[in-house]
Residue, then its C-alpha position, 0 to 999 in steps of 0.5 A: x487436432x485440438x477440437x478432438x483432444x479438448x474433451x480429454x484435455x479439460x477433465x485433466x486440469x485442476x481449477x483451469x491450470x494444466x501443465x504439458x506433463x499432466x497431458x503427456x501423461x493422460x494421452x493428450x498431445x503434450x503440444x495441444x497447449x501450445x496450439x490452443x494459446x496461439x488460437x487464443x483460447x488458452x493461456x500460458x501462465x509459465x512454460x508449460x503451464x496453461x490456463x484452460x481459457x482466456x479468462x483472466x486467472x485467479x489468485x488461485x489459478x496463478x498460485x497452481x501455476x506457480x506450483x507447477x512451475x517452481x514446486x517447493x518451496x516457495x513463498x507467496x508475495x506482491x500483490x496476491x499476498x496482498x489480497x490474501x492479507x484482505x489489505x485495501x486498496x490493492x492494484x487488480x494485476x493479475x500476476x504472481x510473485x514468489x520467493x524460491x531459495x537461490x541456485x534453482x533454475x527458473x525462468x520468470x513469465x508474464x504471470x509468474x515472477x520469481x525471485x530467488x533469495x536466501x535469507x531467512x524470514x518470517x511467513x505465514x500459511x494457509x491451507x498449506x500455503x506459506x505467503x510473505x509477511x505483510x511489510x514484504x508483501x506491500x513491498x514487494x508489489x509495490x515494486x512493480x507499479x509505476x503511480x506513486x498514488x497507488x503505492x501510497x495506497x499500497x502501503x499506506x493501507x497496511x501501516x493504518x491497517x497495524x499489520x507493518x510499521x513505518x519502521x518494518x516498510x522502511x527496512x524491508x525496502x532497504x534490505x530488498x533490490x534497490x532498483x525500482x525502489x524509488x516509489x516504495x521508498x517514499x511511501x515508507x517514509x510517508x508511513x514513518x512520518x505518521x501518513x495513514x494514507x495516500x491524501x494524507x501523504x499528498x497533503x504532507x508534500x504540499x505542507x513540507x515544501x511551504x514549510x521549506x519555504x519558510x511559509x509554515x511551521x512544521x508540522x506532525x501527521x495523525x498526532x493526538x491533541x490533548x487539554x488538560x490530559x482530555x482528548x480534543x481530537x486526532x487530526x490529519x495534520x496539526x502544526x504545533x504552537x499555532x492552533x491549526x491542523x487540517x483533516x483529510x475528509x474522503x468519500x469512502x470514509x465521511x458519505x453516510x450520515x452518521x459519518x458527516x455527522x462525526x465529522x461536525x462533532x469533531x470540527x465542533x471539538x477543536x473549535x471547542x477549544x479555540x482551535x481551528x481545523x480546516x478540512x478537504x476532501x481528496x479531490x478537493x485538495x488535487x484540485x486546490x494543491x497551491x491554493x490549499x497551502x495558501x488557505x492554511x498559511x491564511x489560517x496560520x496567520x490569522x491566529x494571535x501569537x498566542x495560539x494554543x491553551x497552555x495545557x494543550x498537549x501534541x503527542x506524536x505518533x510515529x515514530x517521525x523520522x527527522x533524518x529522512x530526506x522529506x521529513x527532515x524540516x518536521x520535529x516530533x516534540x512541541x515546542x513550549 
């Protein structure tokens, strides 16, 4: 019964993770396991593999049970690699994805994903465990979550974190499964339009459809604004020959005093300059969506035909891809 063999059972398990074979072998019913999970006080991680509690597991307990399950070689990737890279903004899901070489025959759980693939790609290790690089690993998880806002984050949050470009998201998508890629694709190209983040790309769909419409100049994200070879600032979004850009103020970033304090300094820095810089909060700008476009095409609209100093300088940084689908009406280079 399970209630007699528990105490022998519970010495066999290594951080909480048993398998059926390490029962077998230390004189526990190889199906103890499966009764305690149909009681509900145990879990199947994979096929025999078990989770000694109805806890949700760890990164650690998943990465056991993936080792017991596929053995080597494999490589961590999605969402826990994710947490392992200490990247913001990751999904809590509690499942793990690993890479095993083509032709093994092994079977995909709830907890356990595998994915089978034989080309050759970069890795990193720790304590003897190899994950996938950071562009794969956003990717990678990102393919498994259904928000957009979250995928930006996902993605977003490695790009401004300098641990993958625009350039390496984008390839990663291309070179992976296509199905499901709808989200991660349009994450990537935020990021190679220069989004540092999800507000940021969100601000970026509502100024690309009023630039569509032929109610604002394109624009650039995250551009260093320049006079006279000095920097003025580098601004959410600036709209080049008009003298306006907006910055996306979050509470995590602008709540403490000394960070609304900076953010004065920097509005106080374009105004400086004859320059005009509106700015909103995350919350503020899915709240206003429409009504936001209409203040900066007011603000837009508002400046002489001479908006910006002559030896006012945009430098993009991107690099902005004009051939993509959603970014394709915006121009890298200013157009005195």
């Amino acid at each position: 019964m399970p209630k007699t063999s528990l105490p022998l059972a519970l010495p066999l398990a290594h951080d909480g993770v048993v398998t059926r074979s390490a029962l077998t072998a230390g004189g526990v019913d190889g199906d103890l396991g499966d009764r305690l999970v149909r009681e509900g006080s145990w879990i199947r991680l994979a096929p025999s593999v078990y989770l000694t509690s109805a806890d949700a597991p760890t990164d650690a307990q998943l990465v056991d049970a993936a080792r017991a399950h596929v053995g080597p070689p494999m490589v961590v990737t999605g969402l826990v690699a994710c947490r392992a890279l200490d990247l913001p903004y990751v999904p809590d899901e509690r499942v793990v994805e690993v890479v095993i070489p083509p032709g093994t025959r092994v079977v995909s759980s709830p907890y356990v994903v595998v994915h089978q693939s034989a080309r050759e790609r970069p890795t990193w290790s720790r304590a003897g465990l190899s994950y996938a690089m950071p562009a794969r690993a956003v990717v990678d998880g990102g393919r498994r979550l259904t928000d957009l806002r979250t995928v930006r984050a996902l993605l977003l949050g490695a790009a401004c974190k300098g641990l993958a470009s625009g350039q390496e998201l984008a390839d990663e998508v291309e070179a992976g499964a296509q199905r499901g890629s709808a989200l991660v694709r349009r994450a990537a190209e935020d990021a190679l339009a220069g989004a540092w983040s999800a507000p940021e790309a969100e601000a970026a769909d509502l100024a690309s459809a009023a630039v569509r419409e032929g109610r604002l100049p394109p624009f650039l994200l995250n551009p260093l604004v320049l006079r006279g070879g000095r920097r003025v600032g580098l601004p959410d979004g600036w709209i080049p020959g008009t003298g306006v850009g907006w910055q996306m103020d979050s509470h995590q970033h602008h709540s403490a005093l000394d960070d609304f304090d900076r953010t004065l300094a920097v509005h106080d820095g374009f105004a400086e300059h004859g320059l005009t810089l509106l700015h909103v909060t995350p919350r503020r700008l899915r709240q206003l969506r429409s009504a936001w476009v209409d203040l900066l095409c007011a603000a837009v609209e508002a400046r002489p035909r001479a908006a910006e100093p002559a030896d006012l300088t945009i430098e993009p940084r991107g690099p902005l891809q004009t051939g993509s689908r959603r970014y394709r009406l915006l121009t890298p280079s200013h157009p005195r």
